[in-house]
C-alpha positions as semicolon CSV with decimal commas, in nm:
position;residue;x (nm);y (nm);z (nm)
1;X;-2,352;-3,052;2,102
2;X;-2,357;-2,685;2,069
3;X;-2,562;-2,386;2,098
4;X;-2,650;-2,265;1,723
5;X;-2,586;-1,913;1,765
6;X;-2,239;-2,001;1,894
7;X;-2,122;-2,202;1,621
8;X;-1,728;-2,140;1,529
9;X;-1,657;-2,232;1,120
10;X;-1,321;-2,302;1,249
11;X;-1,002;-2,269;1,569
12;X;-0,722;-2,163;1,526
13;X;-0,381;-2,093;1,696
14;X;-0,245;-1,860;1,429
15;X;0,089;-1,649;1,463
16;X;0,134;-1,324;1,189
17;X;0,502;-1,185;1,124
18;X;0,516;-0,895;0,880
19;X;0,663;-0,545;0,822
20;X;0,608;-0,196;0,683
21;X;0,743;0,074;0,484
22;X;0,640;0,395;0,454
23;X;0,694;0,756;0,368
24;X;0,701;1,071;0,179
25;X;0,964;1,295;-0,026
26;X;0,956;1,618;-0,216
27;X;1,064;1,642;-0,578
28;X;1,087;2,004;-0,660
29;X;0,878;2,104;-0,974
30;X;0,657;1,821;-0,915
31;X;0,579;1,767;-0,610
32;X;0,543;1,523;-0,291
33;X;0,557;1,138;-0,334
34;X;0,392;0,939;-0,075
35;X;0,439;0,580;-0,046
36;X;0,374;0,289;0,163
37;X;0,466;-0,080;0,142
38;X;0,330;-0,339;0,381
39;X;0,383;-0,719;0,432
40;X;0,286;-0,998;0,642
41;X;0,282;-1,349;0,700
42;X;0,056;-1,557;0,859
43;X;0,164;-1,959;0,993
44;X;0,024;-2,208;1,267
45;X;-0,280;-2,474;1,276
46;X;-0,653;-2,430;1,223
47;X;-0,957;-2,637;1,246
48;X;-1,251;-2,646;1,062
49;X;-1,554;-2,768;1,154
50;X;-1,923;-2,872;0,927
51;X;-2,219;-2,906;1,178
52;X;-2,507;-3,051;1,161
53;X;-2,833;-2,854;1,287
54;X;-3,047;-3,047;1,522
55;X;-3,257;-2,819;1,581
56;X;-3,307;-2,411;1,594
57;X;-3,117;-2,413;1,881
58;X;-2,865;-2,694;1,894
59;X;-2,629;-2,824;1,649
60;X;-2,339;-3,100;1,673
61;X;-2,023;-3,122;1,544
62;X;-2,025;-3,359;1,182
63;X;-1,643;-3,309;1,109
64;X;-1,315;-3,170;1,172
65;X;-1,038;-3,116;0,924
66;X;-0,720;-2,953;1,071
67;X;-0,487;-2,800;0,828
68;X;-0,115;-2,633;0,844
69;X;-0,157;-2,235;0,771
70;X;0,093;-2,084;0,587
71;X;0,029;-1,781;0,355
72;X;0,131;-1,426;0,295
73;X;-0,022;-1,103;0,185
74;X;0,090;-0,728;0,106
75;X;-0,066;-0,411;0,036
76;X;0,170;-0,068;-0,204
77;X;0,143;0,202;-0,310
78;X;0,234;0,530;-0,374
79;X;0,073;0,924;-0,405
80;X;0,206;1,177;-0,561
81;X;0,086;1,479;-0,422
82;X;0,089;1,748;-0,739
83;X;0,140;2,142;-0,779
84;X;-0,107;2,170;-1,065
85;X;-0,433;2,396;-1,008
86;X;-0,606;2,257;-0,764
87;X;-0,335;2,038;-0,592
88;X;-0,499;1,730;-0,740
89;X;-0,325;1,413;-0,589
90;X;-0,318;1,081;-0,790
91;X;-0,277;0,726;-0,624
92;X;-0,220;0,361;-0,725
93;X;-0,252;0,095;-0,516
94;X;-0,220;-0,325;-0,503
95;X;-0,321;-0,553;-0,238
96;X;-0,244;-0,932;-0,216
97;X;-0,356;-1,180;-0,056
98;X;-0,270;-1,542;-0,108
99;X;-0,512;-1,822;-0,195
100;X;-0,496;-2,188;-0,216
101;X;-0,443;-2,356;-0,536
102;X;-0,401;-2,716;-0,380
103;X;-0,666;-2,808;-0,118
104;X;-0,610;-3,113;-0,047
105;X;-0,249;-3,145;0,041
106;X;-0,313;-3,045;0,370
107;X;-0,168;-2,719;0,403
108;X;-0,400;-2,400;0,354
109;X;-0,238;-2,109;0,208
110;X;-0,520;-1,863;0,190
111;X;-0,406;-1,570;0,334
112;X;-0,645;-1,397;0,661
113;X;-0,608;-1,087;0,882
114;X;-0,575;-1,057;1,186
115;X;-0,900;-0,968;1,314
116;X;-0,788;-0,636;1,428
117;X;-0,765;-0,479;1,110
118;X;-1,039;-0,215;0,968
119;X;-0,850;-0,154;0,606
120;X;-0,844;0,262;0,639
121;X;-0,656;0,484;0,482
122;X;-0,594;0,875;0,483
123;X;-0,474;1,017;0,146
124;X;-0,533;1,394;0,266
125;X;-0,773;1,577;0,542
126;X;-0,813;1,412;0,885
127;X;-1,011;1,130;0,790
128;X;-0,975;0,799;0,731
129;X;-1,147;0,572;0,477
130;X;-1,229;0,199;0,363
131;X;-0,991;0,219;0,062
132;X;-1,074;-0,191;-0,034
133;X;-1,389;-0,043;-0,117
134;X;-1,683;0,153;0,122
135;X;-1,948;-0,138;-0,012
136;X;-1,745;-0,422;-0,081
137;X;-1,515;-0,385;0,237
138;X;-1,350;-0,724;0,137
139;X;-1,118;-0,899;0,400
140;X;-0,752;-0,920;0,198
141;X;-0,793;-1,326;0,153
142;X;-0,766;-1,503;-0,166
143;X;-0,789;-1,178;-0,358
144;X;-0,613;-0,926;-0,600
145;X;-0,741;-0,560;-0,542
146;X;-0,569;-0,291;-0,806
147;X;-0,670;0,032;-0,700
148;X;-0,687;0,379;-0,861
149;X;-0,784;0,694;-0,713
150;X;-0,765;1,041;-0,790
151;X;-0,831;1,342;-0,479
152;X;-0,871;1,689;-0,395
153;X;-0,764;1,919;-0,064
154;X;-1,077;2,145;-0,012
155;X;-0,848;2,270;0,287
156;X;-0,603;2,165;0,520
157;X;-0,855;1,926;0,671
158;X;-1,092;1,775;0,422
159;X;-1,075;1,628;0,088
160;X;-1,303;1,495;-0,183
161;X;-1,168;1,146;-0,353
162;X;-1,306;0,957;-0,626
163;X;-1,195;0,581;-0,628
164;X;-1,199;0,255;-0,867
165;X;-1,128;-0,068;-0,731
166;X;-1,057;-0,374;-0,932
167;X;-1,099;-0,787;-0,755
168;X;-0,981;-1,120;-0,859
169;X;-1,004;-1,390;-0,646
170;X;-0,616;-1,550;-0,619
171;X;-0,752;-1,886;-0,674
172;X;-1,112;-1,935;-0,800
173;X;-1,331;-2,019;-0,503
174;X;-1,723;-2,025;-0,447
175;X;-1,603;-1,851;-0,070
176;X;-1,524;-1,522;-0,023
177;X;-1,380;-1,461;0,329
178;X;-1,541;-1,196;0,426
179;X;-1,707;-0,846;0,282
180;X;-2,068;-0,703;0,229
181;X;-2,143;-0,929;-0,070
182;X;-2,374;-1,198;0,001
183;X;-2,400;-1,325;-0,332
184;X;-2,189;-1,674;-0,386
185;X;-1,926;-1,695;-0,625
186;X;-1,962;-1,977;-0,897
187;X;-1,602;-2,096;-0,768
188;X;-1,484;-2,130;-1,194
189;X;-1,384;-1,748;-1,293
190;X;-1,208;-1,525;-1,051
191;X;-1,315;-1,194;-1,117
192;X;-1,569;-1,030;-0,895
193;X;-1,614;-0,738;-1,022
194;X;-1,545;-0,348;-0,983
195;X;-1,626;-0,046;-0,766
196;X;-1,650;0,349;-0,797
197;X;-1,608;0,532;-0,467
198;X;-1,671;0,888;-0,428
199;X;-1,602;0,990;-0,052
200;X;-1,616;1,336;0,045
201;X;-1,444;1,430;0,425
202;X;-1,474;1,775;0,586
203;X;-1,362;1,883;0,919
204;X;-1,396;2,224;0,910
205;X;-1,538;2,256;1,253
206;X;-1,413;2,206;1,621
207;X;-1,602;1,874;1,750
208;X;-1,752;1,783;1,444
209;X;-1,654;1,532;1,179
210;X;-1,882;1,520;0,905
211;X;-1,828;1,189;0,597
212;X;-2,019;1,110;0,282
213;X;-1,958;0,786;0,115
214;X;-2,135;0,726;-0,205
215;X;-2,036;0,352;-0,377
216;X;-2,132;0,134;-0,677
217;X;-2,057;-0,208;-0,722
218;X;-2,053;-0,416;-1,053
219;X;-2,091;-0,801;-1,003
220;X;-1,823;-0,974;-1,247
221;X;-1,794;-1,299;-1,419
222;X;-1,751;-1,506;-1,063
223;X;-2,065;-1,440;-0,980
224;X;-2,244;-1,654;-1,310
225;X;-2,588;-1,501;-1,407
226;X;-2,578;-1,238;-1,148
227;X;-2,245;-1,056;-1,379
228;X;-2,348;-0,708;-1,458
229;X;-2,570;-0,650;-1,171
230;X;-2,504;-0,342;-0,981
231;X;-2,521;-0,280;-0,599
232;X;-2,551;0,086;-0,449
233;X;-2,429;0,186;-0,085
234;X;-2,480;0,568;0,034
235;X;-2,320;0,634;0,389
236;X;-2,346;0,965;0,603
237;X;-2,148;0,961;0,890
238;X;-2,171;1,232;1,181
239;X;-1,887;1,257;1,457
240;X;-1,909;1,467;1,706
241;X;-1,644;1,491;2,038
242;X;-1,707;1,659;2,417
């Protein structure tokens, strides 16, 4: 028996190898390219466990299925930071991670972070950003994310970026991980959908960060008769440091 608010989906003792590249070089008549390559593995055993809810406070255990983890992810892409008016900068982007095709063979190669991540990026200014998407905010499991993006330096320490973000699921599953869709996929077509980011970043001041973040979301074919509905997210976000 267990307390209901303290049920755990699944334990696991998990292990994550992985590496990165990164960097940035000048090309003279056309300016900086900035580019970044990371990869990681992820191998050990989990457990996942169904309960059963007794009552509103107390549930019990109804099964356990343990399962060998091994899967892999990456994340690429590159910048190039331009001379034209403006000093527009253009970026592409891909993110991986794996799914499993073959559930019942007793090894689960859906890919999961850490835990520790938070998915941020800086493409110019001071400030960071959720560049998987500021609504969606998926965790990289079982999913394809092909990003475009195009920014703009307002000075040396904000920026204005407008972003698109593409998803497929890896492997066509009614579970998505983790993100800030509720909605269930119907587990038979993999693609979730799209999203337009605009994210504007000035720090123009001493101890003040200020952030807008204004999203859209377009449901896909994975989500059956929900496809075509849209989601909106606006997000102001004041920092301020003594």
């Amino acid at each position: 028996m267990i307390r209901a608010n303290r049920k755990d989906a699944s334990d696991g003792d998990l292990n994550w190898f992985g590496g990165r590249a990164m960097g940035k070089f000048k090309i003279e008549h056309v300016g900086k390219i900035g580019y970044w390559l990371d990869s990681a593995f992820v191998f050990g055993d989990e457990t996942t466990q169904t309960f059963t809810d007794i009552n509103s406070n107390i549930s019990g255990v109804r099964s356990q299925t343990p399962r060998h983890v091994e899967a892999w992810g990456l994340d690429a892409g590159v910048t190039w930071y331009t001379n034209l008016f403006m000093e527009p900068y253009l970026t592409l982007g891909y993110a991986y991670g794996s799914g499993d095709s073959n559930p019942s063979d007793g090894t689960d190669s859906t890919y999961r972070q850490s835990g520790l991540h938070n998915n941020k990026i800086k493409l110019s200014g001071s400030q960071r950003f959720r560049y998987y998407g500021e609504l969606f905010r998926p965790e990289l499991s079982n999913l394809n994310i092909m990003t475009a993006a195009l920014g703009f330096p307002i000075s040396e320490q904000s920026s204005i970026d407008l972003l698109y973000h593409h998803y497929e699921q890896a492997t066509p599953s009614s579970v998505i991980r983790d993100s800030r869709i509720r909605a269930t996929p119907n587990g038979r077509s993999g693609t979730l959908g799209d999203e337009f980011d605009l994210v504007l970043s000035l720090d123009e001041w001493k101890h003040l960060q200020v952030q807008f973040a204004g999203s859209l979301f377009m449901a896909g074919p994975a989500f059956g008769q929900l496809e075509g509905n849209n989601s909106f997210q606006l997000d102001l976000t004041f920092k301020y440091s003594f």
